[in-house]
N, C-alpha and C positions, 0 to 999 in steps of 0.2 A: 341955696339953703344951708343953714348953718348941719354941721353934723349933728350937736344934737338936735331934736325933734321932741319939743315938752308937749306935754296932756294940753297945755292954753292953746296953741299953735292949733293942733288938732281938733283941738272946738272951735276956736275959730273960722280955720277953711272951710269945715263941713260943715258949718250948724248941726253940730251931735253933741249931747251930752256923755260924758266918758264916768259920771258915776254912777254907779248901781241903782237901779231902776226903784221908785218906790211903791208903795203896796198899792196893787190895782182892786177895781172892784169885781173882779169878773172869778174869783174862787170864794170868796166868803161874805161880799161886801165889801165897801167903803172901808173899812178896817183891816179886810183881807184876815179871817181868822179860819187857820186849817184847821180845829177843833170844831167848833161847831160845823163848817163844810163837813168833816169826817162825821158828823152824827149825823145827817141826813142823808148819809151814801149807802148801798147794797151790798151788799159781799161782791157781787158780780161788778159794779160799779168800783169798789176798793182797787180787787185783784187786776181790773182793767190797766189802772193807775202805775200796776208794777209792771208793766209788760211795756216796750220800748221796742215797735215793728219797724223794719223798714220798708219804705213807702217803693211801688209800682207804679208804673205809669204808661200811659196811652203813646197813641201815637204821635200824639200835637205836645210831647213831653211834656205833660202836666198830668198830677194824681189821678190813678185808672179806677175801676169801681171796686176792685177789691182794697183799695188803700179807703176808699169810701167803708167800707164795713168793715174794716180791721178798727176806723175811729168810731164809726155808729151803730155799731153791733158789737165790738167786743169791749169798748168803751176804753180804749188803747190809751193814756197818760202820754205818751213822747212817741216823737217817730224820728229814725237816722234817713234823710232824704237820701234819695239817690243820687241822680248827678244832671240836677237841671242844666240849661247850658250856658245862660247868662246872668248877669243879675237881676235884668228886668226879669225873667222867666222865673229866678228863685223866687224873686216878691211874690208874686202874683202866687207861688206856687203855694209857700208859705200861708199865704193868704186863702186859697181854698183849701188846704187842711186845715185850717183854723175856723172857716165858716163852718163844714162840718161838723166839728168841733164843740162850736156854741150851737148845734142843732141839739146836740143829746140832752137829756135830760138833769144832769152836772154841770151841763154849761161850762165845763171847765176849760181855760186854754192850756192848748198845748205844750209840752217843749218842744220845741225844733231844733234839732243837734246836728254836727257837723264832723264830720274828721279832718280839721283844719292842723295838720302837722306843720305845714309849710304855707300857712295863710290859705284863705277860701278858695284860691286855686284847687285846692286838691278835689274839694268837689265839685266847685262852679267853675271852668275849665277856662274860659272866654270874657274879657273884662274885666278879668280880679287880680291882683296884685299877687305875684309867684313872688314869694321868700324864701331865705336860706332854707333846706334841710337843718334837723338841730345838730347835726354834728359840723354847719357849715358854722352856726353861733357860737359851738362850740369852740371853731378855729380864731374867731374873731375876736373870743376872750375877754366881752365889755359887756356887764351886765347891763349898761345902756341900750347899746343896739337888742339885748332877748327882748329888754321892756319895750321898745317901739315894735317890734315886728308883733308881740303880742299886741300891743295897743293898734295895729295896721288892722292885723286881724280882726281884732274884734269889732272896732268902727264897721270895716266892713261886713260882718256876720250882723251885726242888731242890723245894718241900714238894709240886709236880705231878709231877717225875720230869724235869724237864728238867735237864739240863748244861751246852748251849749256845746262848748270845744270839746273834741276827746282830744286832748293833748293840753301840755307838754306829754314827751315821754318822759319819764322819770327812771328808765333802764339804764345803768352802768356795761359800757357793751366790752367787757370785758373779755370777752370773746370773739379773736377777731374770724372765725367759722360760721359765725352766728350768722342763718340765714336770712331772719327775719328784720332784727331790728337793725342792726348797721348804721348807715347815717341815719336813723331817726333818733339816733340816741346824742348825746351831746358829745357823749368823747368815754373815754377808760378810766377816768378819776373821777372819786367819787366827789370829790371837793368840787369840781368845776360841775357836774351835775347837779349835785344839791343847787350850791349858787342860784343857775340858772333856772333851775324847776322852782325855785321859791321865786324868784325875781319874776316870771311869765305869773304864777299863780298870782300875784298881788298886782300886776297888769292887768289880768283878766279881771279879778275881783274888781276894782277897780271901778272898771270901765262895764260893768253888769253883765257879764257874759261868765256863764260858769267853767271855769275849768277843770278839767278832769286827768289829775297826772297815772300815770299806767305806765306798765302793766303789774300791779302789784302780786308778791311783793321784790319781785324783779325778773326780767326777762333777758338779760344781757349774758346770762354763761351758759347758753340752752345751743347745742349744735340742732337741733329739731324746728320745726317752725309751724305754729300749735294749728295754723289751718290746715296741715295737711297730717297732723300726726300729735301722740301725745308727748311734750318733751319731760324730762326730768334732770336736776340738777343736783348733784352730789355733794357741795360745799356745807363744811360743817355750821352750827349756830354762829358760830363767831366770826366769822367771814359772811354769813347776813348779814350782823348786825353791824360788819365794821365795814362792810363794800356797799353793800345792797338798801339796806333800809334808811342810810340817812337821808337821800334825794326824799323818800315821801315822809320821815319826820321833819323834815323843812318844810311842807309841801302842807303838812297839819299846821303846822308853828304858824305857817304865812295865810291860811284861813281858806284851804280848800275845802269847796263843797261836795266835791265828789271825787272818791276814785274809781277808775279800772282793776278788775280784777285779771289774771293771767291764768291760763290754762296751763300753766306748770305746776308739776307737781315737786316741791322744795323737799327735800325729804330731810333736814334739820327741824321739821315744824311736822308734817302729814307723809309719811312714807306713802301712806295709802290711796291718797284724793289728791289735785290738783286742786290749785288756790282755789278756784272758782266755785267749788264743793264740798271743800271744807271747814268746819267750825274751829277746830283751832286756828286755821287762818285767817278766817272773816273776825269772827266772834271774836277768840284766843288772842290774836296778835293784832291786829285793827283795833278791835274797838276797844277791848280789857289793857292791852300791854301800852299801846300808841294813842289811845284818849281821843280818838276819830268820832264825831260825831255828828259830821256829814254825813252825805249819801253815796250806799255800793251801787255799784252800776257794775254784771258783767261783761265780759267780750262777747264779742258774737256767738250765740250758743250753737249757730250750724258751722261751727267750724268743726273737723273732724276729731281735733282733741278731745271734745266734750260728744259727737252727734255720735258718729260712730261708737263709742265705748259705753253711753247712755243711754241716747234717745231722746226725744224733745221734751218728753212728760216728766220721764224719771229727774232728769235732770233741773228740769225749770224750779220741779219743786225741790229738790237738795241744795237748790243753792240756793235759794230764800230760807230754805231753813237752816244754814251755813250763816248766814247772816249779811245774801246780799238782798239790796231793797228793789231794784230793777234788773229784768231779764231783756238780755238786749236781745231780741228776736230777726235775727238776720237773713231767715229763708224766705220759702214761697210761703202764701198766706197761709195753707192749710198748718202751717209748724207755728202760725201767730194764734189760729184755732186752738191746736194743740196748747200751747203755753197757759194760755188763758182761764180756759178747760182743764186743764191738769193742778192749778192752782186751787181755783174752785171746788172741785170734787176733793183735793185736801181741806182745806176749807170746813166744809159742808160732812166730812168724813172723820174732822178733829186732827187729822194727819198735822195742819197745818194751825196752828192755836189762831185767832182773831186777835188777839193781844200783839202777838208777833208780827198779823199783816197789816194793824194799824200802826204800827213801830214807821213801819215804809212807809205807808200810804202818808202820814203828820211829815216824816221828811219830805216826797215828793209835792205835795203841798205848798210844804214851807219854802221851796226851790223855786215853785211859780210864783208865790209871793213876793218875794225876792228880787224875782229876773223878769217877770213880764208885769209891765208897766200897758202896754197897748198891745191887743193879740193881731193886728194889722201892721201892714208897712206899706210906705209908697213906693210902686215901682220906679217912678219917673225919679222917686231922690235913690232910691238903691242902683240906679245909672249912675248920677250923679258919681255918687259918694265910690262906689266899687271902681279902684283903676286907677281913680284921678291923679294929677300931673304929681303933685305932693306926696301920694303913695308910692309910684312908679321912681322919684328921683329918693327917696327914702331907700326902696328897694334897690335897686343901685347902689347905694352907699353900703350899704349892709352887703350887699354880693359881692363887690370889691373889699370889703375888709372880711367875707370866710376865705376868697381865694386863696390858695395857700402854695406858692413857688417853694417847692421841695428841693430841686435842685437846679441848677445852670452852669454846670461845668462849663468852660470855654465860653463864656457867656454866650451861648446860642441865643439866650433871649435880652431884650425884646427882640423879635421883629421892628423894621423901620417899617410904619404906616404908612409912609411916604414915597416910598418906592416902588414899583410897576413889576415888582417881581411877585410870580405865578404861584400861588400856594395850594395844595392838595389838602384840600382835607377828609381825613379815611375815618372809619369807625364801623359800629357791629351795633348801637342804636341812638337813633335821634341824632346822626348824622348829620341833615340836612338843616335841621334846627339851627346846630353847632355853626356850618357852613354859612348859613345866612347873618352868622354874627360876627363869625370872622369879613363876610361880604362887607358889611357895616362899617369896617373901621380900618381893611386894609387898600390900599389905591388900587394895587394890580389883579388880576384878574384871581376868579378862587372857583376852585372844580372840586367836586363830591367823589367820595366813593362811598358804598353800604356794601358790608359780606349780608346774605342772606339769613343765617345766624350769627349768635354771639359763640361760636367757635368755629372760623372763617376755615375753608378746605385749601388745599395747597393749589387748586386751578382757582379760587378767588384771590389767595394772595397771590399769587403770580399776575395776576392783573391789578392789583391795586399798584405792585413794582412797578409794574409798565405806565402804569399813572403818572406812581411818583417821579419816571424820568422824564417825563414830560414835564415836570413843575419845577422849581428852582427850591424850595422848601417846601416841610409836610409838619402836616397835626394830625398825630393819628391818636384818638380816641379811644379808651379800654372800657370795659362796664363791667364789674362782677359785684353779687353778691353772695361769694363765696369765694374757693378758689377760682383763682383766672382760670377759663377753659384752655386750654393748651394754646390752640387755634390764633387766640390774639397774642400770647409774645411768638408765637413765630411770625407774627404779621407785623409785631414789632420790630422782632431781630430784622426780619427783610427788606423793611422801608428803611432801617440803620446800615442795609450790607449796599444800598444804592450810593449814598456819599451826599446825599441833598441833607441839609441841617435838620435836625427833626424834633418836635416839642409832644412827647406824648402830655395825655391830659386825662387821670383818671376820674372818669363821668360819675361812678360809684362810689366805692369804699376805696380809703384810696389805700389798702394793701397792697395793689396791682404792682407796682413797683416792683416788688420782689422777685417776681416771676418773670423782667426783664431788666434788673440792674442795670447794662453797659445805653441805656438811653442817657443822653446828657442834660436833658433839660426837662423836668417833669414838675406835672400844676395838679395840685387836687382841686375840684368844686366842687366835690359832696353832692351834686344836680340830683342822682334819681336812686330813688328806693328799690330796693327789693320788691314789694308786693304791689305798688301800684306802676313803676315805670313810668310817671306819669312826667310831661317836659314843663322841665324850669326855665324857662327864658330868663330869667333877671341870671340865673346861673351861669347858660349859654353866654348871652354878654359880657358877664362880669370877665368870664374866663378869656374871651375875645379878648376884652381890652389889655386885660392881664399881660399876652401876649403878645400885644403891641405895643404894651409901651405904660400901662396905667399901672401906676405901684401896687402888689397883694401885699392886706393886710395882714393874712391869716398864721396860724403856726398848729403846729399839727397837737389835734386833739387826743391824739392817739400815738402808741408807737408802731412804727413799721420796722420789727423786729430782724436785729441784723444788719438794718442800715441808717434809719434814724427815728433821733429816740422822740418822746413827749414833746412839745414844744419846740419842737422846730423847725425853722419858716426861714426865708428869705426874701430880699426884695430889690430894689429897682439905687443904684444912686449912695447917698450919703447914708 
């Protein structure tokens, strides 16, 4: 296949149309009009509409009876699935929250949302096409390749029943502390973020899948990480407006429909509230300053930033009345109760004006109109279409050009494939992953090592040594999203003090470097996140082949301060 990959190619393999859906009949009629829908709805019905649960499920992993009454009882607008396991399993899944659905008495379809950062892998786990991390597109530097892994994506989300991405990120991760966003972000310049968060949003647009850039109005200079804590960032207006706020004034320019909001509190804008809750940053800078007239959508509201310091009631209603239009409801059901309820009784109490909840409800509305075209999907094409050979060699392409060969003193790399000599390879997670991709592509034989944690004790590295003298070369694998825990450069320095050639490879953020300079030969692949850890194979691979011998494309997104700066990459040859 050619390296590019055009929108024709891609309707062609799949029988999938890649433009945006047109108005169905199943919110307003044949014409799809969210106005007159909004005049025959409830208050109860409305506030339903803002509310955004995430779905439970049974034991045969399909929607349990509380995801049943969060759609038929509280009259719920969207739901974030959890994490069906296949594609056929998402259709079908999709499919019966959507039957429920058209039981109520709105009949409205649902949105079905996704946190697809790195293609539908991230929640459909099994049969879907794993993509770069964004700071691995970041490395790759071709707004070509963001718009096909968006366009992979999305193909694959409509053919399971999804609507809407949260992602891109649109964080400048200017922070390389930052626990949270790391590789989810595209890289440290603000230039190469904008780019590529405008370049996915007009993908997704596109191809009828909504996308939702975040975490507004930036999350990249935050040492805190808002699930576990509330962060705050100290940078004055002007370093907003000249770091942080262009990715999502691109992100308006190029026709998004929704943002994420951020559980940070900016203190240039709100000393007081965290984005999520406040009006000068919904209201004040979104929609007055920035001309936004798409839909807010918050973070998860049980994340500790906002649950702990508020509460599910207090909060749900301060941020609608901050001026976001959906509450993304991420607990157990009782806190979807809650939200629902809490709206309502503002509502019904004035707290909350009716003006104000029909401002959301006409957007939410005008989103379904929009993106859902058919509130079904067939399992047997969502096999089809999730995976296929066309995806999978796309992917590949794209994982070979984030790869990013930082350095190869003495040219340690490649490895010769060809050759029958023994390779170790060690690491602290998704070890074995790694291991079966180097298995893949090297002749001689290839043995595992896992420390128990990601900061290995000195009787584990003492036996990975004893590993590595038994092998003739080692890859030994780091993962942080933070600093390196000690534990792995000393596991580094000691597969270095054996004398066997050695390629570390950092799996995370690829700061690691720093924490063990005298390695000679070091690959970043951007593979795993901080908060899901979740495995990249097309990553794994990529980095294999990398190491054998397939030229990286990448160059670094970021600096690794001290040793090398933005943009620097090497590779294989001429």
């Amino acid at each position: 296949m050619r390296n590019r990959l055009t929108a024709t190619l891609l309707t062609a393999a799949l029988g999938l149309p890649l433009a945006p859906a047109a108005a169905h009949a199943q919110v307003g009629g044949d014409r799809c009009d969210p106005r007159a829908q909004l005049a025959r709805m409830t208050d109860a019905e409305k506030v339903g509409q803002m509310v955004m649960a995430v779905t439970h499920d049974g034991p045969d992993g399909m929607p349990n009876e509380q995801t049943r009454q969060a759609i038929q009882d509280l009259k719920i607008g969207s739901v974030i699935t959890s994490e069906p396991r296949t594609p056929e399993l998402a259709a079908r899944y999709s499919n019966q929250v959507q039957r429920w659905a058209a039981g109520t008495r709105p009949g409205l379809p649902l949105l079905v949302s996704g946190d697809f950062e790195f293609g539908t892998t991230h929640n459909v786990r099994e049969g879907t096409t794993p993509l770069p991390n964004a700071m691995g597109l970041g490395a790759a530097r071709d707004p070509r390749l963001a718009r096909d892994a968006a366009r992979v994506t999305a193909a694959e989300a409509r053919a399971m029943g999804f609507h809407w991405n949260y992602a891109p990120v649109a964080d400048v991760n200017t922070n390389p502390a930052n626990p949270i966003i790391g590789v989810r972000s595209f890289g440290e310049r603000t230039g190469l973020v904008r780019d590529l968060v405008a370049t996915q949003v007009r993908a997704y647009r596109d191809a009828g899948v909504v996308a939702t850039p975040k975490h507004f109005p930036g999350h990249g200079d935050t040492r805190n990480d808002s699930h576990l804590d509330l962060p705050a960032v100290e940078y004055d207006r002007t370093t907003l407006e000249r770091v942080h706020l262009p990715p999502f004034r691109a992100a308006v320019d190029a026709g998004a429909e929704a943002i994420m909001t951020a559980h940070v509190v900016v203190k240039a804008i709100d000393p007081d509230l965290p984005a999520t809750l406040s009006p000068k940053v919904l209201t004040g800078l979104l929609r007055r300053e920035m001309g936004f007239r798409g839909l807010i959508v918050t973070d998860g509201m049980d994340m500790d930033a906002i649950d702990k310091n508020w509460g599910t009631r207090e909060a749900t209603v301060m941020a609608v009345r901050a001026g976001a239009d959906v509450v993304m409801s991420t607990g157990e059901h009782q806190t979807q109760v809650d939200a629902v309820d809490a709206l309502l009784d503002a509502v019904r109490s004035g707290e909350l004006p009716r003006r104000r909840v029909d401002e959301s409800v006409l957007r939410v509305l005008g989103l379904k109109c929009a993106n859902v075209k058919n509130r079904y999907v067939s399992p047997a094409l969502a096999e089809r279409v999730a995976g296929n050979a066309a995806f999978r060699h796309r992917a590949a392409e794209l994982g070979r050009a984030a790869t990013t060969l930082v350095k190869n003193e003495g040219r340690v790399l490649p490895f010769d494939a060809r050759d029958t000599e023994r390779t170790l390879v060690a690491g602290v997670t998704q070890t074995e992953q790694l291991a079966n991709a180097v298995d893949a592509v090297a002749s001689g034989p290839v043995t595992r090592w896992q420390a128990a944690t990601t900061d290995p004790t000195d009787a584990e590295i003492a036996e990975a040594v004893r590993r590595a003298r038994e092998a003739d070369r080692v890859v030994v694998a780091t993962y942080s999203s933070g600093p390196l825990p000690a534990g792995q450069a000393r596991l580094v320095d000691a597969l270095l003090a054996t004398g066997r050639p050695v390629a570390a490879v950092a799996t995370g953020l690829p700061y690691d470097y720093a924490a063990y300079p005298r390695v000679k030969a070091y690959v970043a692949s951007y593979a795993t996140t901080a908060r899901t850890q979740r495995t990249n194979l097309t990553m794994h691979r990529a980095t294999a082949e990398v190491l054998f011998g397939r030229r990286p494309g990448g160059r670094l997104p970021v600096t690794i301060a001290g040793h090398f700066p933005f943009g620097h990459g090497l590779t294989y040859g001429g």
